[in-house]
C-alpha positions as CSV (number, residue, x, y, z in Angstrom):
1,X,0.0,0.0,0.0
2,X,1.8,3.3,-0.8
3,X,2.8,6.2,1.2
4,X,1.8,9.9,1.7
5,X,3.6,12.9,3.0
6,X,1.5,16.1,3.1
7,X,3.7,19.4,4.6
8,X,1.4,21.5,6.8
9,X,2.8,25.2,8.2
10,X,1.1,26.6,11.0
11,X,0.5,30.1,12.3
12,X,1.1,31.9,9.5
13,X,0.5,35.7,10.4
14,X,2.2,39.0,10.2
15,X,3.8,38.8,13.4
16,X,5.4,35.3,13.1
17,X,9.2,34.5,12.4
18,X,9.7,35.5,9.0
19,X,13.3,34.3,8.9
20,X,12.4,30.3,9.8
21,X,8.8,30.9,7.6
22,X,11.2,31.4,4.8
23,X,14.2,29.4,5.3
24,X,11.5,26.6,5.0
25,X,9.7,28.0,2.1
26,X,13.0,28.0,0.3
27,X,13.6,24.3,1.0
28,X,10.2,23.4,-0.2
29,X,10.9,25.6,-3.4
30,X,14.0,23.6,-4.0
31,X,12.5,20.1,-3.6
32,X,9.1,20.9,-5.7
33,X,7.7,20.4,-2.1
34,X,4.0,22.4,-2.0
35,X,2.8,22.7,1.7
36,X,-0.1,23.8,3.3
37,X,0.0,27.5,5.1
38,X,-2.5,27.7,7.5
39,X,-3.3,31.4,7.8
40,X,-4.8,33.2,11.0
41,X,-6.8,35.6,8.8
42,X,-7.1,38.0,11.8
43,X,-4.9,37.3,14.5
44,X,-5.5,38.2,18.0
45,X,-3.2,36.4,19.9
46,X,-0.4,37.4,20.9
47,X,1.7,34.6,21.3
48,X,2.1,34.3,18.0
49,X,3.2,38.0,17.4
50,X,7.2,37.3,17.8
51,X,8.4,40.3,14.8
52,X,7.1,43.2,14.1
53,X,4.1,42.3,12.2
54,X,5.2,43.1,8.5
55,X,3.8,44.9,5.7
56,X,4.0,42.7,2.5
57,X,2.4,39.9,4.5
58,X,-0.5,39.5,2.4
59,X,0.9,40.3,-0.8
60,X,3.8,37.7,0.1
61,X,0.8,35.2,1.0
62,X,-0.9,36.0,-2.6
63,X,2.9,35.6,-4.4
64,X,2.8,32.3,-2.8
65,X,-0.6,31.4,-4.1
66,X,-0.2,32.7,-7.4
67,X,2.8,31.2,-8.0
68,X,2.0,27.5,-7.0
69,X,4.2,27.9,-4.2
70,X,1.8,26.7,-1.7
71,X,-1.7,26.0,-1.2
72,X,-3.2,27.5,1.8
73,X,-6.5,26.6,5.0
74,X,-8.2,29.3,6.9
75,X,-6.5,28.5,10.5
76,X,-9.8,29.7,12.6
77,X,-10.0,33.4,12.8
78,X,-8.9,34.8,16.1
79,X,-6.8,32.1,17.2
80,X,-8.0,33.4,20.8
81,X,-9.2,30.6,23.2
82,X,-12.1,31.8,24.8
83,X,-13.4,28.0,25.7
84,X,-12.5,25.5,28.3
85,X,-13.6,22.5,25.4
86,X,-11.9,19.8,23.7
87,X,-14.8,19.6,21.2
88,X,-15.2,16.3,18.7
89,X,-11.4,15.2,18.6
90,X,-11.1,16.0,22.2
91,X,-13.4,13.1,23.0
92,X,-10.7,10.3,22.2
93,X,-7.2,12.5,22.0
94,X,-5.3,14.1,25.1
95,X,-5.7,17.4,23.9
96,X,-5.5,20.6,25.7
97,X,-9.0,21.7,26.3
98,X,-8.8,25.1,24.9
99,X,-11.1,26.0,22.1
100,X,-11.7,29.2,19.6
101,X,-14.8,27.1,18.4
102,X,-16.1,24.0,20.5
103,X,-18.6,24.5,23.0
104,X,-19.1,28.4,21.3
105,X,-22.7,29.5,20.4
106,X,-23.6,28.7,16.8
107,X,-24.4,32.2,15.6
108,X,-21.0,33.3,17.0
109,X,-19.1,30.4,15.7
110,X,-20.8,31.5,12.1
111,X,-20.0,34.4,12.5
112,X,-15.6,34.2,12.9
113,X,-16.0,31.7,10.6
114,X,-17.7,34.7,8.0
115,X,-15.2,36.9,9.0
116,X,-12.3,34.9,8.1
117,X,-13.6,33.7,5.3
118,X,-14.0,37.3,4.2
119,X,-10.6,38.6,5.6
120,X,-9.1,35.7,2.9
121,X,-11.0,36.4,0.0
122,X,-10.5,40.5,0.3
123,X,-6.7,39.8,0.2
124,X,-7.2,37.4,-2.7
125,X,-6.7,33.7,-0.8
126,X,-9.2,31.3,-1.8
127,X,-9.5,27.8,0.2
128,X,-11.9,25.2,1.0
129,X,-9.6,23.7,3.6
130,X,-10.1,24.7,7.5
131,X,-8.0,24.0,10.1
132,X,-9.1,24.8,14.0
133,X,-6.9,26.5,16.0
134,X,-5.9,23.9,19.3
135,X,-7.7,20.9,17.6
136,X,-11.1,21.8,18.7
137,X,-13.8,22.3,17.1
138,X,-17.6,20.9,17.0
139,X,-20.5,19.4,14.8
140,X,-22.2,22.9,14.7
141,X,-18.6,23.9,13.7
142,X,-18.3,21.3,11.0
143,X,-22.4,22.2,9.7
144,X,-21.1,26.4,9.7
145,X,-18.2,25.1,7.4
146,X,-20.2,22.9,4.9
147,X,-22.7,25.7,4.4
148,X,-20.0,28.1,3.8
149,X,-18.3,26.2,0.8
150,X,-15.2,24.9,3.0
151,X,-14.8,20.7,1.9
152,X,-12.1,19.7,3.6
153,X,-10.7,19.8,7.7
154,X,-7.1,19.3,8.5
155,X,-7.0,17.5,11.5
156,X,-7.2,14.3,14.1
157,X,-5.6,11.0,13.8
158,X,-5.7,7.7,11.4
159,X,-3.9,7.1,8.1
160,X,-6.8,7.8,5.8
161,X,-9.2,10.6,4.7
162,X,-12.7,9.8,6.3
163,X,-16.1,11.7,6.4
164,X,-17.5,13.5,9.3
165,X,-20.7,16.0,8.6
166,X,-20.3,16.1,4.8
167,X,-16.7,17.1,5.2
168,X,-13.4,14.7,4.5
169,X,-11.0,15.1,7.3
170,X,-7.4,14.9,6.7
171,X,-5.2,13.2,9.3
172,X,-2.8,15.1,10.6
173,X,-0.8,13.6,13.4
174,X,3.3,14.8,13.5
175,X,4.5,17.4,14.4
176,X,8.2,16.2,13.4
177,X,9.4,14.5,10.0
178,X,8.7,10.5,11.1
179,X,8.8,7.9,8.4
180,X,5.5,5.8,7.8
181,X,4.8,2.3,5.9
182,X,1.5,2.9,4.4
183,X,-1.0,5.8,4.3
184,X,-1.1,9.6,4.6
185,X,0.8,11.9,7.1
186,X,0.6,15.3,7.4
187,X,3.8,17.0,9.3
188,X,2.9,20.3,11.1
189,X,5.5,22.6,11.7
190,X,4.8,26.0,14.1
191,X,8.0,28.0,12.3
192,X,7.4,30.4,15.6
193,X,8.7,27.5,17.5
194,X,11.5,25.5,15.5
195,X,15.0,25.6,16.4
196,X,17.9,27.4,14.1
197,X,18.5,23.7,12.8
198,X,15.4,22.4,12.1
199,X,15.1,23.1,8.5
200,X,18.0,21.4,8.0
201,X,15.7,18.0,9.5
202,X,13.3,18.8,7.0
203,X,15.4,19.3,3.9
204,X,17.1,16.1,4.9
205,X,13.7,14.3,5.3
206,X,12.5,15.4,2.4
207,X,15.8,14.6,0.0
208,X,14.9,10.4,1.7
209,X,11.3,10.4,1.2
210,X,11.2,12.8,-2.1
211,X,8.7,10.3,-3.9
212,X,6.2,10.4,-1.4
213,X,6.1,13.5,-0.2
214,X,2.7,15.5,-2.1
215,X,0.2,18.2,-1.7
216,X,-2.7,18.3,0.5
217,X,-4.9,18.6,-2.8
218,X,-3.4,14.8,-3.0
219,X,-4.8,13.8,-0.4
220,X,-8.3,14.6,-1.0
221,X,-8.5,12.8,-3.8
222,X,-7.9,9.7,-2.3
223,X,-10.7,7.1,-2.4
224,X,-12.1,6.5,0.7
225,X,-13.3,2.6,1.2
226,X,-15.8,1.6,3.8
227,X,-12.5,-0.3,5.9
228,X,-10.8,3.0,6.3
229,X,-12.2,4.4,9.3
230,X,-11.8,0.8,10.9
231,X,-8.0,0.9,9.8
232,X,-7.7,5.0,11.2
233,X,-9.0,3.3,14.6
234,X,-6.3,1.2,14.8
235,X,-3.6,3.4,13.9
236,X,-5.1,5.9,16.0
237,X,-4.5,3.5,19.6
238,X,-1.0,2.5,17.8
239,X,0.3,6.1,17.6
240,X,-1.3,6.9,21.7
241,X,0.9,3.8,22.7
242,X,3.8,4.5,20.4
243,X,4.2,8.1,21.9
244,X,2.4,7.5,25.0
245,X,-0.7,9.6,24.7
């Protein structure tokens, strides 16, 4: 059964580290990598301000569009956690319970998600892909995105696309460059928090596992068969005992 590596970039605002951002955007340039930039389309947290928040930011993102450089998810809107949930993932993973959308009134939850959505298309960034900021997020969250055009969630655990609401939901579960045997991985790398050598684990990754390493688009188009939730399940328990979750 073949192998998938899908490139996922996180945080991507005005006030993040531009010079990690780019050192990794370069790499991907040279190895005809195309990763995923989750944008915060109006950031509000300010963790994730390290720089002085710069002024070519969205015309940067739009170069990177335009050019094929990269394909791009709406990361939330605020990325400001206002909820003590660990919405639908939260159920079966040990993640922090700290939401920007689960457990949020459905008219607000509409409503960021509007906002983004807006803030993206005014600067010329068009996705269907969504990705919530901390992991949680709910079915009202999931119904808000289907009736807003979005198709796809990056997110949760398995080695297959699956359903959930109408949407296909993307796997993603590393945060580091890890090789796999079968399936699709998506690596998620924060570039606010990577060390000065860090790239240099990517680039290295990448230049072993060249053949397998695609864009999220990819992904989606791989056929889901009725087994594949049974087979996420299992890798699901694997990866909690493999990194003791």
């Amino acid at each position: 059964m073949k192998k998938y590596y899908v490139f996922r970039l996180d945080d991507i605002t005005p006030g993040m580290k531009t010079k990690a951002f780019w050192k990794l955007i370069d790499i991907f340039r040279d190895q005809s990598v195309v990763p995923l930039l989750g944008v915060v389309p109006d950031n509000k947290d300010p963790e994730l301000v390290v720089e002085d928040p710069g002024s070519t930011f969205w015309e940067d993102m739009r170069r990177l569009q335009d050019d094929g450089t990269a394909e791009f998810a709406q990361h939330g809107c605020n990325h400001v956690y206002t909820e003590h949930a660990g919405g639908i993932l939260g159920r079966y993973l040990p993640i922090k319970k700290q939401s920007e959308f689960a457990d949020v009134p459905y008219d607000l939850q509409k409503k960021k998600i509007e906002d983004g959505k807006r803030i993206l298309q005014d600067n010329k960034i068009c996705t269907d892909v969504w990705i919530a900021p901390g992991h949680t997020f709910d079915f009202n969250t999931v119904d808000i995105l289907k009736k807003h055009g979005f198709k796809y969630i990056s997110d949760g655990i398995g080695r297959f696309p699956y359903k959930l609401g109408g949407l296909t939901l993307v796997p993603q579960q590393y945060w580091e460059p890890e090789p796999i045997s079968f399936g699709a991985a998506t690596i998620c790398i924060h570039p606010n928090t990577i060390s000065d050598g860090y790239p240099d684990t990517v680039y290295n990754f990448i230049k072993s596992e060249r053949a397998d390493v695609v864009p999220f688009s990819k992904i989606t188009t791989l056929r889901i068969k009725p087994y594949y939730p049974v087979v996420n399940s299992l890798c699901h328990y694997y990866h909690r005992i493999r990194h003791r979750l």
